[in-house]
C-alpha positions as CSV (number, residue, x, y, z in Angstrom):
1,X,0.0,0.0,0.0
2,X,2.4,2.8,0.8
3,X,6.0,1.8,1.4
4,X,7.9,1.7,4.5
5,X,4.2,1.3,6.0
6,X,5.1,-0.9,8.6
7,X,8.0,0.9,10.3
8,X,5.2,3.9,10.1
9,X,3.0,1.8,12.1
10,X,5.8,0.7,14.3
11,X,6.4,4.4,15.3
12,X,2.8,5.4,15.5
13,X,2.7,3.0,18.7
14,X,5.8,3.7,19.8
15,X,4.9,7.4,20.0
16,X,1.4,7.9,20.5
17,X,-0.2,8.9,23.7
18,X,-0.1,5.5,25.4
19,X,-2.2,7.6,28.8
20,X,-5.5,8.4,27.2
21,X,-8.6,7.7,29.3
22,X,-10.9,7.3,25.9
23,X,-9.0,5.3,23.4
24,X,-7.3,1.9,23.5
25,X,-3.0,1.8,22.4
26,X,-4.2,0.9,18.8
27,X,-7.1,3.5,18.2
28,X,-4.2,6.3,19.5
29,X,-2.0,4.8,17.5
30,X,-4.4,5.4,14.4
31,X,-4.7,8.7,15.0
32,X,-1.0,9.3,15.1
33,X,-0.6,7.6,11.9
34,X,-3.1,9.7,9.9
35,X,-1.3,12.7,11.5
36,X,2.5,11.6,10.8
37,X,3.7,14.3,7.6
38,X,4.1,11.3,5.7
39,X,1.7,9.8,2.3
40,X,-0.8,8.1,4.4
41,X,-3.4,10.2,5.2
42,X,-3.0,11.8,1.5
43,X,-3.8,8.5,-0.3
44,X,-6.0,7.6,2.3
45,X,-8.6,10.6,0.9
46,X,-7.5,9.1,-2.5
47,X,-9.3,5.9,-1.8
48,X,-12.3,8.0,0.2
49,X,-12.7,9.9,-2.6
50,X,-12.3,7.7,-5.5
51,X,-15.0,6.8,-7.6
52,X,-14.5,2.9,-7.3
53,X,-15.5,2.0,-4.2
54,X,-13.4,-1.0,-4.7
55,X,-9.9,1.2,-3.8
56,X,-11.4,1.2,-0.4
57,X,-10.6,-2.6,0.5
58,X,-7.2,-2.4,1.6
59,X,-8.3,0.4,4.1
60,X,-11.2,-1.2,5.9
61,X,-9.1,-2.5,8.8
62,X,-7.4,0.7,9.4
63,X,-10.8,2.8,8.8
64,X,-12.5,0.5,11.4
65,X,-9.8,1.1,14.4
66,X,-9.7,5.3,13.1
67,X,-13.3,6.0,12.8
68,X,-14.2,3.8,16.2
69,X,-11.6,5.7,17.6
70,X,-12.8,9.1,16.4
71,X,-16.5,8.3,17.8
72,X,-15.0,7.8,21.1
73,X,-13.5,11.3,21.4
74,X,-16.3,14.3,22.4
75,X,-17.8,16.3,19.3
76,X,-17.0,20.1,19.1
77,X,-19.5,22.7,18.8
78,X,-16.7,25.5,17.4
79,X,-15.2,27.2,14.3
80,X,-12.6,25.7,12.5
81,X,-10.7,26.5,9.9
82,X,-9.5,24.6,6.6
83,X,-7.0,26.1,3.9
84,X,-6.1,24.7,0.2
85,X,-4.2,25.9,-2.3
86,X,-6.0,27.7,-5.5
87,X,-9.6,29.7,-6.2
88,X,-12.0,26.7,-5.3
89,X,-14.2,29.6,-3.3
90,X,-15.6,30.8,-6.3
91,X,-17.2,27.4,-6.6
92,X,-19.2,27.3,-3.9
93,X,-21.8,29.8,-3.8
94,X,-25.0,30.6,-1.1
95,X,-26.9,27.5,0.6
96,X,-24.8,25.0,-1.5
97,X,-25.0,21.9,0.5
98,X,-21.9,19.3,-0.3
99,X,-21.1,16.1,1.5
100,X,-17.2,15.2,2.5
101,X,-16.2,11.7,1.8
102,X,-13.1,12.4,3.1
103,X,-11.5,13.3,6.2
104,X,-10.8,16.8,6.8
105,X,-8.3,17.9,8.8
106,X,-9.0,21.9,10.1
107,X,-7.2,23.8,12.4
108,X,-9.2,26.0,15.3
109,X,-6.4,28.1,15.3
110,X,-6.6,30.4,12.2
111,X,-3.2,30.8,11.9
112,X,-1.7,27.0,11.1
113,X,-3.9,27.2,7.6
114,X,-1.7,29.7,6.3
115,X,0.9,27.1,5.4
116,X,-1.4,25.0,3.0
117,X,-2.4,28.8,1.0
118,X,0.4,29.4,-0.8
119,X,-0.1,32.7,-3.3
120,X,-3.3,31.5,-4.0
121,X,-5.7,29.7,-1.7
122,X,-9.1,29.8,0.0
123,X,-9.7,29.8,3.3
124,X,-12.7,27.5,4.3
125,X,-14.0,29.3,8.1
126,X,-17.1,26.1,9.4
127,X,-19.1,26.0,12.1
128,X,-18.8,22.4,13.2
129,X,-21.0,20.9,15.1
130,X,-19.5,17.5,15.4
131,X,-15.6,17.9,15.1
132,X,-13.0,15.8,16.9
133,X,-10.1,17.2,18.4
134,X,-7.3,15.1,17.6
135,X,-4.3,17.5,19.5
136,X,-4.1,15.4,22.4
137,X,-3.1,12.3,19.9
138,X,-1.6,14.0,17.0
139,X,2.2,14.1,15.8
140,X,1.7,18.2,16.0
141,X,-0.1,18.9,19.2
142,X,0.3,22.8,18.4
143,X,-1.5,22.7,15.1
144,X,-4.6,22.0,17.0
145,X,-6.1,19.8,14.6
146,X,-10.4,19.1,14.5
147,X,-11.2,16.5,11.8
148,X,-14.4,16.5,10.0
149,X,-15.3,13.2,9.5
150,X,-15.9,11.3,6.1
151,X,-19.8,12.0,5.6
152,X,-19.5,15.6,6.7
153,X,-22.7,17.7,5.6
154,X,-21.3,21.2,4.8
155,X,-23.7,24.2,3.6
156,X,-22.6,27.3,2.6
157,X,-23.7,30.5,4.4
158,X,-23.0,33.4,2.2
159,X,-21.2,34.6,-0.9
160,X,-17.9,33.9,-0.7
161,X,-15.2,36.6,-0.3
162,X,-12.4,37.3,-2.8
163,X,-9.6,39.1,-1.7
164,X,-7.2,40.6,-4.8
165,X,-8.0,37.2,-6.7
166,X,-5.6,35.3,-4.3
167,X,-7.3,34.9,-1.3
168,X,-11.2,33.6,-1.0
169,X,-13.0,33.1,1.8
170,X,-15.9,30.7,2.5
171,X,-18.1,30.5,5.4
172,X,-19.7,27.0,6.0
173,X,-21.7,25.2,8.1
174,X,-21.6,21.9,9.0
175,X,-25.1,20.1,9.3
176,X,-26.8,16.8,10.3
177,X,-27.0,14.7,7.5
178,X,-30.3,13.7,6.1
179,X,-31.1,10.0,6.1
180,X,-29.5,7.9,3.8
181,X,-31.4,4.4,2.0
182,X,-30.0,1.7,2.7
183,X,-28.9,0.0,-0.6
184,X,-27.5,-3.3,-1.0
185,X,-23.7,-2.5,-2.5
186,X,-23.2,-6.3,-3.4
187,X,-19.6,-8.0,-2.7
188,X,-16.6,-6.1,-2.3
């Protein structure tokens, strides 16, 4: 899957807060790991992302032990803050409602998102109402990290701002998602 993978591992429990009250050795450990500045998390949201489902089957285990770990940690009622690279505010224009199949990593302080702007970027500001702080488990504690969870129901609230066509600003909210059917997805 990604090389050097199981030293990665190796040093995600060797490293990772072994003290918590909420998480087992393992479920820390997976948390570490998706922090770590390494491919992991990147193709990770490659395979969430990815229009063939089928991409996803060599990251069930690993999704199983980060997501049940995730659900353990208390939801956030706060403003984060998510930065990328390029105009994609223009995109998203008033009450456009989008769903997140990945997981998004956001910072509550304003500041860390600077480094993933660039020139050009937009700045995504979201009232979550179910983010989990990772900071206590992450690789950079200082980054303050909230992750938005694959399924994330984002609307937009407002026009976006564009600063001197390099900087845009989008203000989000994050809702409940409505009820998905149930559909058989056959044999992966």
């Amino acid at each position: 899957m990604i090389p050097g993978l199981v030293d990665y591992v190796a040093q995600a429990k060797e490293n990772c807060n072994r003290n918590s009250t909420l998480l087992t050795w393992d479920e820390s450990a997976a948390i570490y790991l998706y922090s770590m500045p390494i491919p992991f998390f990147s193709d990770l949201n490659k395979a969430l992302r990815a229009e063939n489902r089928h991409n996803l089957k060599p990251w069930f285990a690993f999704l199983k032990l980060f997501m049940t770990a995730l659900v353990k940690l208390p939801s956030l009622k706060t403003i984060v803050w998510r930065g990328v690279w390029g105009d994609i505010g223009s995109a998203f224009v008033d009450n456009y409602r989008e769903t997140w199949w990945s997981v998004n990593s956001c910072s509550r302080a304003l500041k860390v998102v600077e480094l993933y702007l660039g020139k050009m970027g937009t700045v995504f500001a979201i009232n979550a109402i179910h983010g989990k702080d990772i900071s206590e488990y992450s690789v950079f504690k200082e980054e303050q990290e909230v992750i938005l969870m694959p399924g994330t129901c984002v609307r937009v609230n407002g026009k976006s701002l564009n600063f001197e066509n390099r900087l845009f600003i989008v203000h989000m909210e994050q809702e409940d998602p409505e009820p998905m059917p149930i559909v058989s997805v056959g044999r992966m």
